[in-house]
N, C-alpha and C positions, 0 to 999 in steps of 0.2 A: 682831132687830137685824142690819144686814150687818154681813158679815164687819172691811169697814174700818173700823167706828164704834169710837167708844171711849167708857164711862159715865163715867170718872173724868176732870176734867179734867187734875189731875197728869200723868198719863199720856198724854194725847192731846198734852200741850206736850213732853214728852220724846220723843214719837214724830215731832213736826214740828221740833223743833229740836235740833241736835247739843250746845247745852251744859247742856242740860235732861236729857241723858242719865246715865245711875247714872255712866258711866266719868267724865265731865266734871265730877262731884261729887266726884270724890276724887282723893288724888296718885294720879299713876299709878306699877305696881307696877314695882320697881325689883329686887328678890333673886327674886321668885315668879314664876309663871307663874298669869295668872287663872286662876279654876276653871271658868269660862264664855264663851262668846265675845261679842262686842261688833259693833253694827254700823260696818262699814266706812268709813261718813263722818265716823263719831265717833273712831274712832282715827286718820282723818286728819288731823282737824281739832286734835286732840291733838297728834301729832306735827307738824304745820304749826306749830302756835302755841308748841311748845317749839323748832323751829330757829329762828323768828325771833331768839333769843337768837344765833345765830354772826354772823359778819362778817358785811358784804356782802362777796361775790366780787370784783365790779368795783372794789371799793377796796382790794382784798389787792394793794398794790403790792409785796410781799416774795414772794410766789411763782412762778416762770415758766411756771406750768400753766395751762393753757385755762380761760378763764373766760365765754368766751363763744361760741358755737356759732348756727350757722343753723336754723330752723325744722326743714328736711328732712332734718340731723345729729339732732335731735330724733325726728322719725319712722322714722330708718333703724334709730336706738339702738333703738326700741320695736320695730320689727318682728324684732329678732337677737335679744330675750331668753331665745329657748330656744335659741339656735344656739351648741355647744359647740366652739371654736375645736380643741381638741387631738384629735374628732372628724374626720378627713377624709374619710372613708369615708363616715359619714351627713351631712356639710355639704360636697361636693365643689366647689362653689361658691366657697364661703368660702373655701377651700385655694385655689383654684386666684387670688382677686382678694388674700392672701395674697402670692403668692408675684408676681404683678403689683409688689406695691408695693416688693417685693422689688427685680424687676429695676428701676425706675423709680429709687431710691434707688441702684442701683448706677451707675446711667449721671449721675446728678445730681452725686455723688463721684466722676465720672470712674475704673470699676472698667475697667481693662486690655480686658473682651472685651464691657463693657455696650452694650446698645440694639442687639442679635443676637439672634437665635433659638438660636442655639450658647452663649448666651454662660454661662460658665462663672464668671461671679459666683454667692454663694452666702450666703444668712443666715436667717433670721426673725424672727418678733413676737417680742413679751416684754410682760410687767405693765409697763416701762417701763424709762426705761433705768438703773436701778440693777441690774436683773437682763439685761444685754444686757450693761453693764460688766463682771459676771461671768465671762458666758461669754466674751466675750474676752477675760478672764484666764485663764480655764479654758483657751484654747488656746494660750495662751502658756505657761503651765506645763506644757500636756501638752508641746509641740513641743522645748521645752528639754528636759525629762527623757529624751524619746526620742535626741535629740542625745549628750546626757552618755552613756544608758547605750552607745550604740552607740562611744560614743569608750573607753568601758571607765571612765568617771570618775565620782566621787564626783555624788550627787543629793539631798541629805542639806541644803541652804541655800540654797534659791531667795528670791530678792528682788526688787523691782520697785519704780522709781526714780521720782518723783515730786513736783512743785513741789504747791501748798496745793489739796488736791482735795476733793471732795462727802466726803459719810461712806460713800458705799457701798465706796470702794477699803478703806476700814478695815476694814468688815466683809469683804471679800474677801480678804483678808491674812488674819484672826484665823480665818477661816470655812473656809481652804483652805490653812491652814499655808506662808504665805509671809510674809518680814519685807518691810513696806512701810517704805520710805529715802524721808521728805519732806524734800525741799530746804529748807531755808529761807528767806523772801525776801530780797531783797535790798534796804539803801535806794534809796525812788525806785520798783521792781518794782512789779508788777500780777501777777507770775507767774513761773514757771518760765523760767530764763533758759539758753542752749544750752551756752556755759561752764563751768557749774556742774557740770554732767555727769560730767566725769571724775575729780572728785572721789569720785561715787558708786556710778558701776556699776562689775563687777569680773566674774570668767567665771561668777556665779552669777547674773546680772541675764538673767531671762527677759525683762523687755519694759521701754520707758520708755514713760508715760502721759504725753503729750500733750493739756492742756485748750482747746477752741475754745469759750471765754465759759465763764471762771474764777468759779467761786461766790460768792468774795469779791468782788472788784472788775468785773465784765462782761467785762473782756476776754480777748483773745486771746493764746496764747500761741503763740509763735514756729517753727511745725511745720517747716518747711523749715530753718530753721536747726538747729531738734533733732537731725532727721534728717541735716544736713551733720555734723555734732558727731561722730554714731555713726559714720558713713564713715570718718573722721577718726581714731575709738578702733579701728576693724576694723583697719583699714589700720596701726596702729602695735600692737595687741594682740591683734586676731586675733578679738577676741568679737565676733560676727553677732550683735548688741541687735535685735530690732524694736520698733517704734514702733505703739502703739494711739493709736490719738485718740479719747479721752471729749468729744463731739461735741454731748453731750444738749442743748444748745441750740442751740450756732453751727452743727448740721449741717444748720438748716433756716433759720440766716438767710445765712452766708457766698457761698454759688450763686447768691442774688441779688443781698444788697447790695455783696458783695465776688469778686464771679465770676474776678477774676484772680491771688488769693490763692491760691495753691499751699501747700495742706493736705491735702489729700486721698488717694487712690490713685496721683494721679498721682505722690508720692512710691513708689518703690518699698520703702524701708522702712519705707512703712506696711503693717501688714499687717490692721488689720482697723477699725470704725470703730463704736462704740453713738453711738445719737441718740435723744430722746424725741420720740414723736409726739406725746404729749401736753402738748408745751411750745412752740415756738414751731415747731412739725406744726401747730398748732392744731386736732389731733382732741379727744375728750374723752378725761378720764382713764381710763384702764389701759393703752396700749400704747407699745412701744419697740420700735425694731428695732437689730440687730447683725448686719453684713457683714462677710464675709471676703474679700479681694481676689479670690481662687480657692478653688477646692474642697479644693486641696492643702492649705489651710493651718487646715483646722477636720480635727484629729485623728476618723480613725473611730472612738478608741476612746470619744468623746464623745456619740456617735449610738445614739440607742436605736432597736429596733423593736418596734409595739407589734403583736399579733393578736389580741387580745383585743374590738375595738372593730367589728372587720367585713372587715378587711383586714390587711396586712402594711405598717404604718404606722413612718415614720421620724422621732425626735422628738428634739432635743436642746437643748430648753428647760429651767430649773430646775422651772419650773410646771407644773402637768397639767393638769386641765380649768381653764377660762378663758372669757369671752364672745367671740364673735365682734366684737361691735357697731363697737367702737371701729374693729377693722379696715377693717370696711366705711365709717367716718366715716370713714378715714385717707383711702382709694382717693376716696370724696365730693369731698377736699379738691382730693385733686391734679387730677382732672376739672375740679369746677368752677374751680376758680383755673388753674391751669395755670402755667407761669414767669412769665410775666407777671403775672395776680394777684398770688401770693406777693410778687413782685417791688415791686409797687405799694403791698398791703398792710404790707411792711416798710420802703418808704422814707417813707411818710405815719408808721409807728410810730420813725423815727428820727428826722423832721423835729420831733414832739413832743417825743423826748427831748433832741433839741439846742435847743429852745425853754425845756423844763424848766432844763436845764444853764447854759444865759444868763440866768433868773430869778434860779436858786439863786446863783450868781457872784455879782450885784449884790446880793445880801443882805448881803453884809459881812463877816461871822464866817466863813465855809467856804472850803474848798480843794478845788477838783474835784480827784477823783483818776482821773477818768473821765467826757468830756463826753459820752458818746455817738454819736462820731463812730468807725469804723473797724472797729468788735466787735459786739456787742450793742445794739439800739435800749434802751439803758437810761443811768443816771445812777451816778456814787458820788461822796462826798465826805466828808470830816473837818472837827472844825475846827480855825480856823487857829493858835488859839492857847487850848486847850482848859484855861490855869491861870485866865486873863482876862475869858472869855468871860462867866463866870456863871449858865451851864448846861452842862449835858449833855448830849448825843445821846440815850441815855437819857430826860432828861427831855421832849425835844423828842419822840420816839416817843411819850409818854404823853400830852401834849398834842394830839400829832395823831389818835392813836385817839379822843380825845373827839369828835372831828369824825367818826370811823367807817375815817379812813383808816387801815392796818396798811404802818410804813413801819419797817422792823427798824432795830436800832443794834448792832453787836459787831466786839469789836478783830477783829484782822487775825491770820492766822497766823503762828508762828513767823520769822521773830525780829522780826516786827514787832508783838507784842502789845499792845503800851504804844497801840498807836494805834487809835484805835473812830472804823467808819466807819457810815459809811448809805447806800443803797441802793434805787435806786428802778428797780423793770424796767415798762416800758410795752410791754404786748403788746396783741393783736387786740383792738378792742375798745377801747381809753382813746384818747380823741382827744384832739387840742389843747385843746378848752375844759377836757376834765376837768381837764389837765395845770394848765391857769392856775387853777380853782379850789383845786387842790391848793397852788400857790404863795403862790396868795394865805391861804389858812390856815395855810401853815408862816409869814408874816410877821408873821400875828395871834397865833403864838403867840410867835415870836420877843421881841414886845411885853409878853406875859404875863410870862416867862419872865423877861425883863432890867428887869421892875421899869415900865415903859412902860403904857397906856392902848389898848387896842384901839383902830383907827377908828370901828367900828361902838358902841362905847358912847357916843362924842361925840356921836351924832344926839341931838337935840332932843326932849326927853320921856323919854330912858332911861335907866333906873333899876334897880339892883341890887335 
């Protein structure tokens, strides 16, 4: 008999077919580790046919993370999978289109010495930018402590000033022994207002956090004016506050859609700036970066050196080994699109959301609190009179996941909790058409919801 025959036919259909196989007969093991191994195709096919249970991607309208990538973003990803980013020594490559996308981002934020061969802008990757927001908090609490002790004064209550921000400043408070001071909104707000300010910092206030496209509602919040505010507290108290800008989304739409929005470096009390590249960068997920205006102002005692790896390596990321890949999708991006691209692709993704925003308007019940004009290509809204209405946001989110979309509902920060909003962000990838099918099934449920008859059950012939 050759080798490939088989006498049993059982066994000949589990050798041609992947669900005919032992492992596709039984749950698969959940606390153990098999005692044998399985072929390949079969454990693909396993784990293929258990993720079809997640979302779909392209309908996660609650997340601002890349959901959609070019073919050759695909092939770059596969060819870096053994390329260890915190590595420079053995991927000198990777470090050096690293540190490109570096100066690229400095001169985009308009950094003091960017788009030079001198220039003295300075930052790196990160998993993304909850761990970029870190570090530049890291370097605001080291540059204050250095300040205090050289003044001879107490370092014992660092705090850092804040309107409704992502969770990562929270963990960066609790994580790094600083009290985080959130503002609370104001009626009417979308965010951190520059006024509010002097209520809150005091000579322990290492930095104020500044948000470009606020978690809760998309927009922006008022950097030039923050930063006039702090001038305003120096000059009358004497405290030198700088200003971060948590940027993780607006720092890759403001450059194109709002180029003459001064947020950036060009304030001089900003002193440093994290952004996700894996958000409206539209590389894939894992990377962020964090700039510091100049070199002066990332403390050395922040910078490790590593020799261990083949060289005498400089690192001062939270994370250690790491993939390259994403990096190299980041640098992909900015190539192939260029200002222009970017440029293009976020006003085609605003023109969607300002179409979304005029749908959801004429539905009746809702209150933009955010049409997607001036911040973020996305949407938010409330409703208008949430005792009357006879639904929920809530409930309208569960309705619309039946259709597959994932479209969030949750109050508003301090002291506007009483109000629950929703929120829809259109990134690379959802065009206009998605947008109106999407409308049109928040109207079908609207229907459901308020006691109403869909359209589509009125056709002719159907039947519950």
């Amino acid at each position: 008999m050759a080798l490939h025959e088989v006498s049993d036919p059982d066994e000949r259909d589990e050798s041609t077919d992947v669900f005919a196989n032992v492992l596709s007969r039984e749950v698969l093991p959940k606390y153990r580790m098999p005692e044998d191994h399985s072929p390949p195709e079969v454990v693909y096919a396993a784990l293929h046919n258990e993720l079809l249970l997640d979302g779909n991607a392209a309908q996660n309208l609650a997340t601002f993370c890349t959901t959609w990538s070019d073919d050759e973003v695909h092939r770059l990803m596969n060819e870096c999978l053994d390329k260890n980013m915190i590595d420079k020594d053995e991927y000198p490559q990777t470090a050096e289109i690293e540190q490109r996308c570096v100066h690229i981002l400095a001169d985009l934020w308009n950094a003091p010495s960017a788009g030079a061969q001198d220039s003295r802008s300075i930052g790196c990757s990160t998993t993304g930018s909850s761990e970029a927001a870190m570090l530049g908090g890291l370097a605001l609490k080291w540059r204050w402590r250095k300040a205090r002790q050289a003044a001879g004064l107490s370092t014992g209550k660092p705090n850092i000033v804040a309107g409704p921000v992502q969770i990562c400043w929270e963990k960066f408070a609790r994580y790094f022994d600083v009290e985080l001071r959130q503002v609370p909104l104001e009626p009417g707000a979308t965010g951190l207002r520059a006024h509010q300010l002097a209520d809150h910092v005091d000579e322990n206030t290492i930095g104020v956090v500044a948000i470009l496209g606020v978690t809760f509602t998309c927009d922006f919040e008022p950097v030039a004016e923050i930063a006039a505010e702090l001038d305003r507290i120096q000059a009358e108290k004497g405290w030198d506050i700088p200003v971060h800008v948590d940027a993780a989304s607006g720092g890759f739409v403001a450059p194109f859609l709002q180029p003459d929005l001064v947020w950036d470096f060009r304030l001089e009390r900003v002193s440093s700036i994290n952004a996700s590249g894996h958000k409206y960068g539209m590389a894939p997920l894992g990377v962020g970066w964090v700039l510091w205006r100049d070199s002066s102002l990332l403390p050395e005692e922040l910078v490790f050196r590593v020799d261990y790896l083949g060289g005498d390596l400089p690192t001062f990321a939270l994370n250690f080994s790491r993939p390259g890949g994403e990096i190299i999708a980041q640098y992909y991006l900015f190539l192939r699109l260029g200002r222009g691209g970017y440029r293009r692709v976020y006003e085609a993704c605003a023109d969607s959301a300002r179409f979304l925003a005029a749908q959801i308007d004429a539905m009746g019940p809702f209150e933009l609190l955010y049409d997607g004009q001036g911040a973020l290509p996305a949407v938010s809204y409330t409703l208008k009179d949430p005792a009357t209405a006879g639904f929920s946001l809530y409930d309208l989110s569960g309705q619309l996941r039946m259709r597959g979309w994932q479209v969030p509902a949750y109050p508003l920060p301090a002291d506007r909790q009483d109000t629950v909003i929703q929120r829809i962000l259109i990134r690379h990838g959802i065009g206009t058409d998605e947008v109106a099918l999407l409308a049109a099934d928040i109207r079908r449920s609207l229907h459901r919801l308020t006691g109403g008859t869909p359209a589509d059950s009125r056709r002719k012939g159907f039947h519950h």
